[in-house]
N, C-alpha and C positions, 0 to 999 in steps of 0.2 A: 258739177254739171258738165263740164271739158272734158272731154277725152283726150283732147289731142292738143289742149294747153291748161296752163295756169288757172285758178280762182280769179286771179289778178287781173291775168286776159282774156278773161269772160268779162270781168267787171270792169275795164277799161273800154271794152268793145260795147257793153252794154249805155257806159256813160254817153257812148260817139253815138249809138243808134237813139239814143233819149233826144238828146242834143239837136239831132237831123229834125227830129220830128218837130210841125209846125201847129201849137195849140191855138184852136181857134174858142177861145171863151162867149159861152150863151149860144152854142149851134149846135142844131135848128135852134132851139130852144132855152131862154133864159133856164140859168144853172146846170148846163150839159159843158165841156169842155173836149171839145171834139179834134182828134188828133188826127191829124191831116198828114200821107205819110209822100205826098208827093214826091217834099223835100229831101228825102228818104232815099226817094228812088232814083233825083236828079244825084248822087252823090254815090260811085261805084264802089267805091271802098266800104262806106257806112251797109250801102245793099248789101254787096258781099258777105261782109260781119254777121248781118241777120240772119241770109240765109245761112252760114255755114255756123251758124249759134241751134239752128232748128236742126241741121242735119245732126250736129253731133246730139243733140239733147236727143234724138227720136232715131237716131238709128238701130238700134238694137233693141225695140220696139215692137216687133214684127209686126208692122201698119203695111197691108200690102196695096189699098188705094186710101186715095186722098183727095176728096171734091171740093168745091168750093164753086163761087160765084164771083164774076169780077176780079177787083185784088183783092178778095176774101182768100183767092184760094195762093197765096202766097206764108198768108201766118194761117193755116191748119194744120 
């Protein structure tokens, strides 16, 4: 998936961004587990890691726009 590291250090980067993230179990709604990435965001390195996991995986993609809403438009 890396271009410009390891398997290793994707998967070490991928453990740190899982890790950040704050699961909130039954939200809204009993049996949803709703992943809250606040904690994600308060944490520069873990953010960092994400975005530059999405640039390498999608660079050479030729995606010329990219929308979103809110922090949707952070993981499209």
């Amino acid at each position: 998936m890396s271009s410009s590291g390891s398997d290793g250090e994707s998967s070490g980067r991928l453990t740190g961004i899982k890790s950040a993230l704050r699961v909130v179990p039954n939200f809204p709604k009993p049996g949803i587990m709703f992943q809250d990435i606040t904690t994600l965001l308060l944490d520069p390195k873990v953010f960092k890691d994400t975005v530059d996991l999405f640039v390498e995986r999608y660079r050479n993609q030729n995606i010329s726009v990219v929308a979103g809403d809110c922090f949707i438009f952070i993981f499209i």
